[in-house]
N, C-alpha and C positions, 0 to 999 in steps of 0.2 A: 637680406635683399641683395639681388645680380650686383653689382657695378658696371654702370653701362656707358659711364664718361669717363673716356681715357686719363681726363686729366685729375679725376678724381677715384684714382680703382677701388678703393677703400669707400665709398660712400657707402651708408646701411651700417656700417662697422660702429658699437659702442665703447667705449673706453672709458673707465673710471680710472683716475689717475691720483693719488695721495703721495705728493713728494714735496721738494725743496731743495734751495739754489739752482745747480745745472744739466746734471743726466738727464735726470726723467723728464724735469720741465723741458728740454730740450725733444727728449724720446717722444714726449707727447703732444709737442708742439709741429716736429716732423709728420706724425703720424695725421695729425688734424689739418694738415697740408696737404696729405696725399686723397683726404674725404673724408674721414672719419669724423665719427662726434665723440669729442675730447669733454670729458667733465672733470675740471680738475675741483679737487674739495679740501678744502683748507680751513682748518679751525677758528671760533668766530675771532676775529681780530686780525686773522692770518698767518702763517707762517714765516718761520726766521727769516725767510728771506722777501716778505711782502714790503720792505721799505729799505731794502737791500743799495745802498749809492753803484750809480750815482742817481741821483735824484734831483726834483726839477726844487725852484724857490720855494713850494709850497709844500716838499715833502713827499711827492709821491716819483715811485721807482720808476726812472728809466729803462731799469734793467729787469724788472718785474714784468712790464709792456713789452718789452723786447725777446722774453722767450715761452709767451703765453699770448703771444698772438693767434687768434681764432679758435679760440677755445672757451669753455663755459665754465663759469664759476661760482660750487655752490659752498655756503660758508655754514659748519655745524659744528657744534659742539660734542667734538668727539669723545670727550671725559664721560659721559653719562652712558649709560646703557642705553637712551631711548636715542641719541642720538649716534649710536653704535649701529643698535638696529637700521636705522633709514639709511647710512651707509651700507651697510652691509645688503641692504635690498636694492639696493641703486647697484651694487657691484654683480648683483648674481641678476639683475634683470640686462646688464653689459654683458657679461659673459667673459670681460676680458680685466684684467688688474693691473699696472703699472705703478711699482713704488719704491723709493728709497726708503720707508720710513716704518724698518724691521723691527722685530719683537714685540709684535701686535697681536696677544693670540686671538683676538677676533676679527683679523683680518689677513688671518694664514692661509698658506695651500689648504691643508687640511681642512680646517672649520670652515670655508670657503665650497670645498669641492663639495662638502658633505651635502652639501645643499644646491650646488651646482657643479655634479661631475665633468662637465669637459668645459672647465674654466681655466683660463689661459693667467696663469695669475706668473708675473715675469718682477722679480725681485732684485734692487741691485745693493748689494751691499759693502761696505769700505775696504776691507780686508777676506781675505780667503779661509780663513777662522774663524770666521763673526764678527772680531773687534770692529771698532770705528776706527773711521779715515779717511780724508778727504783728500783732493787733490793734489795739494800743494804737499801732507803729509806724504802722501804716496810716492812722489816724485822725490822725494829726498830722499826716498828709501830704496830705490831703483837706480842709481848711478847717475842721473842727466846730471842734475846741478854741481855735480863735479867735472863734467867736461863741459859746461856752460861757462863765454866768457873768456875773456885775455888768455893768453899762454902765462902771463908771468903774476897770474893770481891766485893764490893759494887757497880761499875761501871760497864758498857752494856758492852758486848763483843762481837762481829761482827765475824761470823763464814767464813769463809774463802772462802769455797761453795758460791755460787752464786744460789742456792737452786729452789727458786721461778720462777728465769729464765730459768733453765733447766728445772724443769716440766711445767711452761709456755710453752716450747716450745713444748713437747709432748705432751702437751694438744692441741696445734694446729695442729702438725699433725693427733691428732687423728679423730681433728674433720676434714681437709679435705677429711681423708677417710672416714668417717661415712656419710657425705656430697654427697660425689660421688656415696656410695653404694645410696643415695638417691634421687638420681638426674637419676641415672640407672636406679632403679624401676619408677620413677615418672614423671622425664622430667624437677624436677622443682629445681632450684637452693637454694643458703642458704644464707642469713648473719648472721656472725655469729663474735660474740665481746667477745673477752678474759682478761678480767684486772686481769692484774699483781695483783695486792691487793687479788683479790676475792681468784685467786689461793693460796697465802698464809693462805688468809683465810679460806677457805678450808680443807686445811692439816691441818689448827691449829684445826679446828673442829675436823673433821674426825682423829685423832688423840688423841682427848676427853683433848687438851690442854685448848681449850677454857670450853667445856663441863664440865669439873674438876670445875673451876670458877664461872660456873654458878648452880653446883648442889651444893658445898660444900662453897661458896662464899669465898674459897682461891685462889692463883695463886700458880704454880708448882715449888715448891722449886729448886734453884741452888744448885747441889748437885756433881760440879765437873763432875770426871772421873767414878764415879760412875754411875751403871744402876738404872734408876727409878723403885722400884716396883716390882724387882730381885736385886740377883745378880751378880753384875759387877764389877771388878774393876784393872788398872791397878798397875802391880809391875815390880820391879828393880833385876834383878837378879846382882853379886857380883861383874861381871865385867864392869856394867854401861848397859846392854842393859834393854829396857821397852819392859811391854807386855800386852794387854789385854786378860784379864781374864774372862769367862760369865760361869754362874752354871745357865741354865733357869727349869733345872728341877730335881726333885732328884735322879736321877742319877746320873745326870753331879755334883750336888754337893755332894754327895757320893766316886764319885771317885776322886776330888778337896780332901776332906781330909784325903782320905785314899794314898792319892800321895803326900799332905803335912806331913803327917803324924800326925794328928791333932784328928783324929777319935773321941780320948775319950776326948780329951779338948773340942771338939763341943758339945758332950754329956752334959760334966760339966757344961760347958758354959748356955746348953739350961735349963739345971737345975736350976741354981742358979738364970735364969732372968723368968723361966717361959716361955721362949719361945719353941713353937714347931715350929725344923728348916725342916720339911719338910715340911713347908709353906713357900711358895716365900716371901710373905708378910713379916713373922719375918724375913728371911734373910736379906730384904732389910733394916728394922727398926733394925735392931742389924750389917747391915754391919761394921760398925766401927771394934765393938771387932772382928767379924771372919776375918776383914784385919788383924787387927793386928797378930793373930795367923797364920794364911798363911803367912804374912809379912816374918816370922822368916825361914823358908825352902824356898823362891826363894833368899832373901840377903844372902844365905851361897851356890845357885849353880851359876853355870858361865850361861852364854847365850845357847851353845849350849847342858849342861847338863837340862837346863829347859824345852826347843825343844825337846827333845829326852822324858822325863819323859811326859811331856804332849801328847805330838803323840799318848801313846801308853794308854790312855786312853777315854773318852766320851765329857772331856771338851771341851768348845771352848774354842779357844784362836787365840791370833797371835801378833807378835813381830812386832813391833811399825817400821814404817820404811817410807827414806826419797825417796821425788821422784827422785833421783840420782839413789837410791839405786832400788825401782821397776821398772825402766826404764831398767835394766840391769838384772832384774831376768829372770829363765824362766818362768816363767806367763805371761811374754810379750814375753821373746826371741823365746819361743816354742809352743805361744799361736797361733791358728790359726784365732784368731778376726786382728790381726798383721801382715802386709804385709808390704816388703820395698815399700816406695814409694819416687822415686825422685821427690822431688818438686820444681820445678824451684823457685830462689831468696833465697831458705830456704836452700837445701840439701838432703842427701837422709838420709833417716828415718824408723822404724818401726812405722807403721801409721795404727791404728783402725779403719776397718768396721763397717757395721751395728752388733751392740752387739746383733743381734738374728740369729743362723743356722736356716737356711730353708732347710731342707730336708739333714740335715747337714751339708751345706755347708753358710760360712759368706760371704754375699757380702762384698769383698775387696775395700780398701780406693781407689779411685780415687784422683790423685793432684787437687788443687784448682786454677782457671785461676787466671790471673793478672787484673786488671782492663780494661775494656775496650775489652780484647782478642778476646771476641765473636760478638761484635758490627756488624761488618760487616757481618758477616754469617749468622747470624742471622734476620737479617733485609732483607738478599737477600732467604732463606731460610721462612721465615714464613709469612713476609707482598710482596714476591715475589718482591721487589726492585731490579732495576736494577743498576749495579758496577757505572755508573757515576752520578746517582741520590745520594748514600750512600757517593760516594768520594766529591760532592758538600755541603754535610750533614756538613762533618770531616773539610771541607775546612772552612766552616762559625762558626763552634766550635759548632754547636747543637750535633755534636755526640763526641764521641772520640774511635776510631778504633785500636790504636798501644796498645802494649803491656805496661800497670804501668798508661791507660788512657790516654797516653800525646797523 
């Protein structure tokens, strides 16, 4: 089917989706933002991550509703062969496969195409050799959590992000659309394998963390709160609030000391060490002393006197703040990516869109079904089963139809 609303180019579009935690459900939660119909299928009971915290009093995922918004959910018993088969006819009547959840041989490229040759079947998997690996493994393995954190800490630091598996997952949707545009021109399908690793590895490249390593045969200093290579750095104004501070160009640190009042101690400063500070480079190799000298003008104003002198000139900046606290601003309350959306088992919420306007306008958050919710409609709806064949399905436990799977 065309796509004939901009803000949906993807509508017509099928997608079976078999995964768990964050890529794919993400991959496939973008993809059912931009139009598509997302079925994601989860064994009866759910997947490891169907009760994943945080969670409300009652038990059910926050975080489960929060990256399977607008998507259908149908709950089978994938152990048995019959309920192999119903997946597997649910995926060649999509035409398209998104999965984390490898070493399937009946739900491979191969056994897949054989029965639907230009099936876009898009795989991501942990590491670049097969093994498993997850996010946080990945990340330990790639260098960040050694320069993550204080200068004077000697132990890894685990960033909080989940990094890898969010651009994992936009890497998969990007490649089912680049797929599809090519399956349009040509007729002919894709596989296509994503590991987790490579993606990290990747950024770390393309980033020149690795590259740095391999030219100057050092590793990239831990250097805290501070920016590499500029500078950056956070301070404390008098009543306890933090702020990040970034001077990338000389401008921005021209008006940084003529707002600290610092002008001619930089002057001095560049004198006495030799540095010329309209080089990013000395700034960042002499940031120590020019902290210090700014240090002295944010410890003597309050929070909202720092806001106000910064506003009104070139710097970046922006005042350190908790997710209590941006959940309540308006940048979300007034933000138009933010729609309420009542979510059954969770509550009603301001709930994020796709983070791109099309023609202005954000596709607004859709709630995320409960496990199981779409089992039956879908099955009568796409493989045309009729209501006492699907109720014999539910009866023998190959499917599961009620709402939470049961």
């Amino acid at each position: 089917m065309p796509a004939t609303d901009p803000v949906r180019p993807l509508a017509g579009v099928r997608i079976v989706e078999i995964s768990s935690f964050v890529a794919v459900p993400l991959a496939g939660m973008t993809l059912t933002q931009l139009g598509a119909e997302v079925i994601r299928v989860d064994p009866v009971g759910g997947a490891a991550d169907y009760r994943r915290w945080p969670v409300t009093d009652a038990g059910d995922s926050i975080y489960w509703a929060g990256l399977n918004k607008g998507k259908r959910s149908v709950a089978v018993d994938m152990r048995t062969a019959e309920g192999q088969e119903l997946v597997t006819r649910l995926i060649v009547d999509a035409g398209i496969l998104i999965t984390n959840v490898a070493g399937r041989q009946w739900h491979s490229y191969d056994t897949l195409a054989a029965q639907r040759p230009d099936l876009i079947h898009v795989e991501v998997s942990g590491r670049a050799d097969g093994g498993t690996a997850v996010d946080y493994t990945v990340n330990a393995a790639t260098g960040f959590p050694l320069v993550t954190g204080p200068r004077e800490l000697a132990t890894p630091i685990n960033h909080v992000l989940p990094a890898w598996d969010v651009s994992c997952g936009l890497y998969a949707a990007l490649a089912v659309t680049t797929a599809l545009r090519h399956r349009d021109a040509t007729g002919d399908g894709a596989r296509i394998s994503i590991p987790l690793e490579n993606v990290a590895l990747a950024t770390a490249g393309n980033l020149a963390f690795l590259t740095e390593a391999m030219v100057t045969g050092e590793s990239r200093p831990r250097v805290g709160n501070s920016l590499y290579g500029t500078y950056g750095q956070n301070f404390v104004s008098c009543d306890g609030a933090a702020f990040m501070v970034v001077a990338l160009t000389n401008r921005h640190f021209r008006d940084l000391t003529e707002l600290t009042g610092t002008a001619k101690a930089v002057a001095a400063l560049g004198d006495a060490l030799g540095a010329d500070f309209t080089d990013e480079g000395e700034r960042y190799r002499h940031r120590d002393a020019l902290t210090g000298l700014f240090t002295v003008w944010f410890s003597a104003h309050t929070a909202d006197e720092v806001a106000s002198a910064l506003s009104g000139t070139s710097v970046l900046w922006e005042r350190y703040r908790s997710f209590a606290e941006v959940a309540g601003d308006d940048r979300v309350t007034t933000n138009p990516l933010f729609t309420e959306l009542d979510q059954p088992r969770v509550g009603r919420y301001l709930a994020p869109g796709l983070p791109i306007a099309i023609d202005g306008t954000y596709p607004p958050a859709v709630a995320a079904p409960a496990l199981g919710d779409d089992t039956a409609a879908v099955l009568a709806e796409w493989l045309g089963m009729p209501s006492d064949e699907i109720a014999h399905l539910a009866e023998s436990g190959s499917v599961a139809t009620g709402s939470g799977g049961a």
